[in-house]
Every structure is written in C-alpha cells, then in structure tokens.
KEKE-622686 format. One record per residue (C-alpha): residue in three letters; x, y, z. Coordinates in steps of 0.1 Angstrom, whole numbers, plus 5000, padded with zeros to 4 digits. Example, Ala and Ser with C-alpha at 12.3 -4.5 7.8 and 13.67 -1.06 7.14 Angstrom:
2
ala512349555078ser513749895071
***
This chain:
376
unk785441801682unk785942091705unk789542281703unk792242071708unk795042231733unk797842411722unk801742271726unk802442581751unk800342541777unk800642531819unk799142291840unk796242361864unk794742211891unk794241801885unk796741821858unk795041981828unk796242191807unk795142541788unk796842751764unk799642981774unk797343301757unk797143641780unk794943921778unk794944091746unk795743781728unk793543511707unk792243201723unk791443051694unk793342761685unk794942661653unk792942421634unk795342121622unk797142131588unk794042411582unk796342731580unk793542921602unk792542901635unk789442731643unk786543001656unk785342941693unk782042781701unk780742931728unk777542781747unk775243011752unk773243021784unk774642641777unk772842421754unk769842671758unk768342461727unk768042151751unk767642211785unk766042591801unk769342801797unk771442901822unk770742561847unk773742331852unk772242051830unk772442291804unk776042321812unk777041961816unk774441951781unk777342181761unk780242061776unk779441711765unk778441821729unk782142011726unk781042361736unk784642541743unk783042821768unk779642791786unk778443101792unk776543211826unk775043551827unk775543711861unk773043901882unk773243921920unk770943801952unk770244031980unk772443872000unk775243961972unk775543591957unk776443551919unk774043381903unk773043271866unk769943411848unk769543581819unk767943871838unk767643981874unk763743931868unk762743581871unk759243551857unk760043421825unk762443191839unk761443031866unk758342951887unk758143211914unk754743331899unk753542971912unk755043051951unk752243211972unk754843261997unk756643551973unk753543721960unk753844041981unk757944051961unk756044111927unk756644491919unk758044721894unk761344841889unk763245101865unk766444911849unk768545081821unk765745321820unk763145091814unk760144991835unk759944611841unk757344401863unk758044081879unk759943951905unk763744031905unk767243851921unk768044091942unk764844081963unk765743711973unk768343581992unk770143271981unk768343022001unk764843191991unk766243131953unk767142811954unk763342671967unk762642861931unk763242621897unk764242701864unk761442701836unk762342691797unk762043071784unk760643001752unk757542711756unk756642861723unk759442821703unk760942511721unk757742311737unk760142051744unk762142171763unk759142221790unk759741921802unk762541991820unk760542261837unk760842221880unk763942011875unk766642261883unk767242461908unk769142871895unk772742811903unk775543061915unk778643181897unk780342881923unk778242631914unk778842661877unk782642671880unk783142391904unk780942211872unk782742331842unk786342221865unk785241911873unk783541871835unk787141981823unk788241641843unk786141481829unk786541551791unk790441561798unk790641951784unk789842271797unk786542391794unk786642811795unk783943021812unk782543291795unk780443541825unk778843821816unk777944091841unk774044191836unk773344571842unk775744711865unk775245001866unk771844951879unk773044691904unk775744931914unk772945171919unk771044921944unk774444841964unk775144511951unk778244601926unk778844261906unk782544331902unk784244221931unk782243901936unk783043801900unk786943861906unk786543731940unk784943381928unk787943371898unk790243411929unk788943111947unk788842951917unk792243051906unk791043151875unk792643531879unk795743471857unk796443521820unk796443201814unk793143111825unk790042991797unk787843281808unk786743591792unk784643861810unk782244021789unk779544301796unk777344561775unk778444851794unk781645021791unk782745191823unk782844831842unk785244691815unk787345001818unk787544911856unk788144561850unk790944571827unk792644781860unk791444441884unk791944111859unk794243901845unk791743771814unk790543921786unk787544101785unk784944161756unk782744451750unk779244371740unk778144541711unk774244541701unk772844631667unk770744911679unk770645111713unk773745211733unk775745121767unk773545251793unk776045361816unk777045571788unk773545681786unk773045771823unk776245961821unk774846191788unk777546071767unk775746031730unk777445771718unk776145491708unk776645101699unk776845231663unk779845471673unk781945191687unk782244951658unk783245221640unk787145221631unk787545491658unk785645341684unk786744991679unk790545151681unk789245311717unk787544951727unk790744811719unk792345031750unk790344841774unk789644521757unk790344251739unk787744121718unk784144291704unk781144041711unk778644181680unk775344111677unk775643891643unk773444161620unk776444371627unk778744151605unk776244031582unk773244271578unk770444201567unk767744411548unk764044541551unk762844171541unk765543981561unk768043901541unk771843951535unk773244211523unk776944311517unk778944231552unk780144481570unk784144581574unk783444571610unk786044201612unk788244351593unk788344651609unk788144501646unk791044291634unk793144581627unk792644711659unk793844391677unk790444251688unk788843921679unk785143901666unk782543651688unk779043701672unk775843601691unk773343431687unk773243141672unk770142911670unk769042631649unk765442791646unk764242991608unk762843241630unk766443351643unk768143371609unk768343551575unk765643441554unk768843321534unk768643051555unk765342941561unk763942561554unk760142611548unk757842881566unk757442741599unk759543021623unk759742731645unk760842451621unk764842411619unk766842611590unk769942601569unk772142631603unk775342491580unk775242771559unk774943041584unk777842951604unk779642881573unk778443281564unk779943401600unk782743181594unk783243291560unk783243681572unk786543591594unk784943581633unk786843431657unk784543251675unk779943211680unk777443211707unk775142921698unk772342781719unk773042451701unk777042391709unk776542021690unk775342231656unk777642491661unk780942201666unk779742021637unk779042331611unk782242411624unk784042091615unk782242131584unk783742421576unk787542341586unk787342021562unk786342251535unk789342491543unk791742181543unk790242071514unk790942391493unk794642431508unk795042101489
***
C-alpha cells in the first residue's frame, strides 16, 4: 500500500490532492496508529527489476506496484530535449549499435574525467532518438527481462510526467517524481545546461511550488546550490560511498563524498538542501568480506541537521546485498530482501530507491505491522 495522503493537503489539477509539505520539510507520511512515519519507496529507474529501466512501462510497472516516486535520470539531446537514461551513452541501453545509419556517431568522449566509448544523447536529436529502443542493462543478471528488448522507445522528461499525472488519476493519489540531473557540469561544458529545461518542464507542469510531490536530486553540488536560488521543491544531494562531486573536482576543491556526511558537511548540505540521498554502504557498512558492521551515525547525524535520509539501491538480487542477506550462492538467485529493508528501516532512513517497488511496499508493510505491533 503506497503512502496514504495527508489531512492538509491542496488540490491539483483533476482534483487530487498531495501533502501541504515545502522545501526543507519531510514528505514522508505518517504511518497509521504506527507513531513513525512510513519511509518513501522510491522507484528506481522504475521497476528496473521488470521492465529495462527508465522506459515508461517501467513507470506505469511501479506506479501500479505502489512505488511513491518514480525516478527518471535526466541527460539532454542535441536539440536540448530532457530525456530519461541512466547515462548520456546509450550502448548499454539501447540498440543504436544495431543502426548502420549512426555508426559514424560512435566516438569517444571525456565525462567527469573519465574516457567513455559509445554513442552519447547529446549527438542525437530527439526524433533521431526515438527510432532508437530501450534494451534491458543487465541480460546477465535479469535474462528476463530481455524480452522486453525493442519494445520501448527512450522517453523525455514530458513524456514521463504527463504518465506519472495521468497514473496519479488513475490510482486516485499523487504519484511524486523524483529527476535527477546526470553530469552537469559536463553538459554545461558542451552548451546543453540541464537546469532550465528541468525547471522549465516543472513550469508547464505546474509542478514549481512547495507543495508539489517532486524532489530534484543530483551528485554534484554547485547545480543544487543554483537550484535552491530557482525551485520551489526540495532538493537532495547525492552522496556516493567512494569518489567525490566532480564539479567539485574540476574546481580543485579536495573535498570529497567522505567530507560531506560528515557532521560538518552534512550541516553545510543542509544550507542548500533538504535531504542526503546515500549510497546504502554509507548507513550500513559493510566489511572486507561483505558483511555488516556497526551502522554509521550518518542518520542520526543528517537528522540533526534537518535532512532526511533516502538510501539507494535497492534490489532483490544476493549479488547487490550484504552477505548478511544472501539465500544460497547464486549472485543472481533472490536474497533475504525482508531483512535488508528491515536493516535500512531499522537504521531510521526516511525513505529507499528499489528497482523492485512491489518488494520494497511490501518489506515495508512488513515492517510498519511490526512497529504497531510493539506499540501495543
């Protein structure tokens, strides 16, 4: 059962409702005669599990499972079009390698400081892109899901909002969108800021008002600052468990991913922000073998600061958990998925990026009942 919709609330456009939160509040929702509030499940890519991520089946997958965000990463066309991918190269997911028509596009590119071969977004324009269709990223890991490959075509930023409102319609509550912005400094660095299209499109959509089911995340810091100067939603600062923001590494500044979840930094994140979105070793680490060790203070911590917690990823595979978790040897085969969103639960985030929103909304049931039950 997804979030249910708070008392104080505003109606939108068709007559739904969403909660009357603002930037640099929660948007979690109390859980019912629980005493805590019930942590977010946020679709990630969509149900990435089912269908090849980031496709509006994928979408339509999580909204129907009870996902409370879908999430669309955001990279930009040449012609300066949102659209959804993982990554502005497109090799891994989708089959451009099989269109002799955009061979000569193959090439190499420097992004973040890294060299990467393939075909990329902003080499196409929008109509080129959409003769392309989506392939599943991981035929290894989810060989089921390739059969879904050719079906969909890459949709824009548009595209996936006029679903998720018309979704919302459907369901009869609010469905949030959760958009990340992909490397911009490097798309800044190309002349295709991603920016103003994004506030543009939550314009159209009216979707530009603290009141709004949308959050605006990105792994970079300088955008965010810019953002919270532009936007009416919160935004979340991406925080991995190694590396750094790069636009802080083009700029020479040292720190590093490590530095911002500190008290410190997660007080300086909270100037611009309002939640941290931590890679899940970050609240749970594990050790040299792979499994948990102490948590970290970095909930607590973020808490003090005013910021929620929304850890990623999520995924029903052994392969992507602690070996705490794991059912058998097969990587591949599914795990303990229960008990490690019970774990994260447990540790006090506010809300989890899972690739499987129906495991994710019933672990989470799971794991209110239990609450209930020991409030008596």
């Amino acid at each position: 059962m997804a979030a249910s919709v708070l008392a104080s609330s505003v109606t939108l456009t068709g007559g739904l409702t969403a909660p009357a939160s603002a930037a640099g509040t929660s948007q979690a929702v109390p859980a019912a005669d629980a005493g805590v509030d019930e942590p977010l499940v946020i679709a990630h890519r969509g149900a990435s599990g089912y269908r090849p991520e980031h496709t509006l089946a994928a979408y339509k997958l999580a909204i129907q499972m009870g996902a409370d965000y879908v999430e669309p990463d955001l990279v930009s066309t040449k012609d300066g079009v949102l659209v959804a991918r993982h990554e502005n190269e497109i090799s891994g997911t989708t089959d451009v390698a099989d269109h002799p028509e955009f061979a000569d596009r193959r090439t190499t590119k420097v992004v973040d400081g890294h060299e990467v071969t393939g075909w990329f977004t902003e080499d196409f324009t929008l109509a080129e892109l959409k003769t392309l269709r989506a392939e599943e990223r991981l035929p290894d890991v989810r060989p089921g899901n390739t059969r879904y490959d050719g079906r969909y075509q890459v949709p824009t930023f548009d595209e996936v909002l006029d679903l998720v409102a018309r979704e919302s319609r459907r369901r009869g509550e609010v469905v949030g969108v959760y958009p990340e912005t992909k490397h911009p400094t490097y798309f800044d660095s190309v002349g295709l800021s991603l920016e103003e299209p994004l506030v543009e499109a939550l314009q159209r959509h009216h979707l530009n008002r603290p009141n709004a089911r949308v959050y605006i995340q990105s792994f970079e810091t300088g955008n965010l600052r810019e953002l919270a100067d532009t936007v009416r939603v919160p935004l979340v600062q991406l925080v991995d468990a190694t590396g750094a923001p790069y636009d802080l590494q083009a700029a020479g500044d040292p720190r590093t991913y490590a530095d911002l979840v500190t008290r410190e930094g997660l007080r300086e994140i909270a100037t611009y922000a309002d939640s941290v979105g931590a890679n899940k070793d970050i609240v749970l680490p594990r050790d040299a073998e792979g499994y948990l060790t102490l948590p970290s203070s970095v909930v607590d911590d973020a808490h003090d600061a005013g910021l929620d917690v929304h850890v990623w990823t999520m995924r029903d595979e052994n392969r992507f958990m602690a070996r705490d978790f794991w059912i058998g040897t097969d990587p591949n085969a599914k795990g303990d998925a229960f008990a490690e969103y019970a774990a994260f639960f447990d540790a006090g985030v506010d809300g989890v990026f899972s690739d499987y929103s129906d495991t994710a909304v019933a672990a989470r049931e799971a794991w209110l009942a239990e609450q209930r039950a020991l409030a008596g």
